[in-house]
N, C-alpha and C positions, 0 to 999 in steps of 0.2 A: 414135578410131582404128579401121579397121577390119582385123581381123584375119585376116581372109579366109578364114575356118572355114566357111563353111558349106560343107555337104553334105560336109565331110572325113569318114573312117572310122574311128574311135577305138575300140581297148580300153583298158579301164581297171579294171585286176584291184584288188581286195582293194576294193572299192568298194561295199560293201553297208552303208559307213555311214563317218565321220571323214575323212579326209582325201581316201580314193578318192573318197566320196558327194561330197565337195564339189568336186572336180576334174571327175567327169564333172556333175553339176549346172552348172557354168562353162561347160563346154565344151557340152551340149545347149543353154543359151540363145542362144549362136553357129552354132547350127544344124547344131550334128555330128550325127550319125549313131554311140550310143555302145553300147556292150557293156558293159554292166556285171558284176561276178565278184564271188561270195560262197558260201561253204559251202553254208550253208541253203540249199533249193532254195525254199520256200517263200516263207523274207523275199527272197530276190534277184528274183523274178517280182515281189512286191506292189513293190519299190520301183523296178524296170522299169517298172510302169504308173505309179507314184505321177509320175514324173521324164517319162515322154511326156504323161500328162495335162495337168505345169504347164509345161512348155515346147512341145510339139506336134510335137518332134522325134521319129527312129525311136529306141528302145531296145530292147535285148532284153536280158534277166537270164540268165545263165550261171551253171552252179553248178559250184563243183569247190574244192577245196583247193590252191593253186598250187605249195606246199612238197612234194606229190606228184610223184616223176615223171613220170608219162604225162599230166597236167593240162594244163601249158602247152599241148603243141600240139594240145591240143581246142580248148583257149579261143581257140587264133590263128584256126585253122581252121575254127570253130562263127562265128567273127565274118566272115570273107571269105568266107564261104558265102553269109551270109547281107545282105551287104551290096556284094559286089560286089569285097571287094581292102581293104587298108588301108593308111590314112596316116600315123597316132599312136597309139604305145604307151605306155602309163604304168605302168609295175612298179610295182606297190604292194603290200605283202601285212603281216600283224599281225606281231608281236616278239617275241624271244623271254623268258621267264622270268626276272623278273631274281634275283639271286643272288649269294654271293662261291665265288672258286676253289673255298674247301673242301665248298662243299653242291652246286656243279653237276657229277654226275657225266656222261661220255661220250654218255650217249645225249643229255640235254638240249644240250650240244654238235652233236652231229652234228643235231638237230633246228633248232639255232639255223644253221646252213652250211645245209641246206636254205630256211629260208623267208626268211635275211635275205642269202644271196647264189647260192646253186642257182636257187631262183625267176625271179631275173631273168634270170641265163644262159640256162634254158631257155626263158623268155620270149622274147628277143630271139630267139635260133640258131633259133625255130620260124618266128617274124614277119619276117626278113631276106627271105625269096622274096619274102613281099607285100610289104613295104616298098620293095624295089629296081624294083619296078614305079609304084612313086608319084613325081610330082613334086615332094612338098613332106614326104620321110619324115620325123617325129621321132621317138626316144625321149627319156621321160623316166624316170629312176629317183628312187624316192624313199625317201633314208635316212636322215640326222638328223643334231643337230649333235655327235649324240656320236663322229664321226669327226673333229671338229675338236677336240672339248672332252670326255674321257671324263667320263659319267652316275655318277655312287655308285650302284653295285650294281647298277649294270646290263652288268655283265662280258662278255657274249656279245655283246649289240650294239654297245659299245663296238669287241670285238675283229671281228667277222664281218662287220659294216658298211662297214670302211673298204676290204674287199678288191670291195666291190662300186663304191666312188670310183675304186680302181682297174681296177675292170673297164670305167665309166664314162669313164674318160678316155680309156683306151686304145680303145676304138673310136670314140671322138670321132677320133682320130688315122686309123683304118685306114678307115676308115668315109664321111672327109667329101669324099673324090676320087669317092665315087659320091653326091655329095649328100646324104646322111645325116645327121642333124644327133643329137647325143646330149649330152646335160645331164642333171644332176641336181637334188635340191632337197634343202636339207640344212635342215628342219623345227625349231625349236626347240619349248618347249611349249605345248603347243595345246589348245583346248579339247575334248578327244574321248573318246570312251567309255574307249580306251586308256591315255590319264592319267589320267580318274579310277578307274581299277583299279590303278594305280601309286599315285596318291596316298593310295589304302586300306590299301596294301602299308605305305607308309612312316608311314602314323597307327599303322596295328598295332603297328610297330617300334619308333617314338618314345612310345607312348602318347601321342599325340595325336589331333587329329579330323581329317577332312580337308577342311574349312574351315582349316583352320589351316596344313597341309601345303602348301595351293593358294595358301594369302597368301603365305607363305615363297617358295614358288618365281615367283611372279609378280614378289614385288619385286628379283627379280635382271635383270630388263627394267627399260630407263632409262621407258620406257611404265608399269611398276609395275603391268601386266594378259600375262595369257596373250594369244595367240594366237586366235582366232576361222576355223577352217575357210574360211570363206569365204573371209581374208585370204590364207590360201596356197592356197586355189584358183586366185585371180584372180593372184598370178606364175605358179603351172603352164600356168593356160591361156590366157596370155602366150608362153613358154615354147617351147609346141611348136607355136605357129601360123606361118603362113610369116611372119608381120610380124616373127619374128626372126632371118629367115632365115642371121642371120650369126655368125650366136652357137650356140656348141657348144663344147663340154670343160670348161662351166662348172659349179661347185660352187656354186650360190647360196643361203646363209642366209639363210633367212626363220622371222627368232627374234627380234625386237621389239628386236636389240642386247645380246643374252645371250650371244653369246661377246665374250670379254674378250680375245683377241687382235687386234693389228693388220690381220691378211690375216684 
């Protein structure tokens, strides 16, 4: 199939490694044209040339914290500068701390509202100019399955993530009379730097190791494996090419069959 990416304009924030690396990795072998965003200014440039080098597309590496305010409308703005306008955004940024009520005080809250549903707000509200100039705009956001299925002990993403489903849907709705197309991707677990800082978390916890953690939670997938980056790259960048032109306000699980509800 062809998805008709080439030469589209893609950012793709929080992307200096896990799910972002692997979505814009998809999307430069279709011949985008990607921005990649990471803290470090350093690794975000080496892995800018690493991703032009093995694809041949343009990249350019962004640095910035996205859970910052003033962040987002650099990265929109540093990207349409420098590429001409854009077509695809993909919200992605790390998570927060996980924790129960009694040890996350206020500030880890307000930190956990900035990067797992402030981030994308200002994402989009920066990128809507250039989008509305596109033929073929998407967002995509990317949250997890713990808004279908709450995580143990991961209370903040649990609770801060779903209000970004909701902020997902709701411009799927206001959004698609000017062509806008807005989906999410609701991640089970994956193999990423991310979870195995979680699964260290919960070896500590359990005394155990995390080989042991990781068997545990894989075998809750009827697959009895995690997740592989690469695998939810290739629905994201599905996603937001125009081959899906007709799909938007979707919440699609890509968790190997680890949520145990019907819908």
């Amino acid at each position: 199939m062809d998805l008709r990416l080439k030469i589209k304009r893609a950012l793709v924030t929080g992307s200096s490694q896990g799910l972002g690396y692997a979505a814009a990795l998809g999307l430069a072998k279709e011949g985008c044209k990607v921005a990649i965003n990471g803290r470090d200014e350093a690794k975000i440039k080496a892995r800018a040339e690493t991703l032009q080098n093995e694809t041949g597309s343009q990249i350019i590496g962004l640095a910035g914290n996205v859970s910052a305010a003033d962040v987002p409308e650099k990265l929109v703005q540093q990207t349409a500068e420098a590429f001409g306008g854009l077509d695809i955004l993909i919200t992605n940024a790390g998570g927060p701390p996980p924790g129960s009520i009694d040890v996350l005080d206020d500030e880890a809250w307000k930190k956990g509202i900035d990067v797992c549903l402030m981030a994308h707000v200002r994402l989009i509200k920066s990128a809507l100019p250039y989008l509305r100039k596109s033929d073929s705009a998407s967002i995509l956001t990317v949250t997890s399955l713990a808004v279908k299925q709450p995580i143990p002990n991961l209370l903040i993403s649990n609770s801060v993530r779903a209000g970004t489903i909701g902020l997902t849907k709701s411009l799927a709705l206001e959004l698609g009379k000017e062509g806008i197309r807005v989906n999410s991707i609701l991640p089970g677990w994956t193999e990423t730097e991310r979870v195995g800082e979680l699964m260290k978390a919960r070896a500590t916890a359990n005394n155990s190791t995390v080989e042991e953690e990781a068997r545990r939670q894989a075998a809750e997938s009827p697959f009895g494996r995690m997740a592989t980056p690469e695998e939810f790259a290739n629905a994201a960048v599905f996603l937001v090419s125009p081959a899906a032109s007709y799909i938007t306000g979707v919440m699609l699980s890509v968790d190997g069959g680890m949520l145990k509800g019907t819908f």
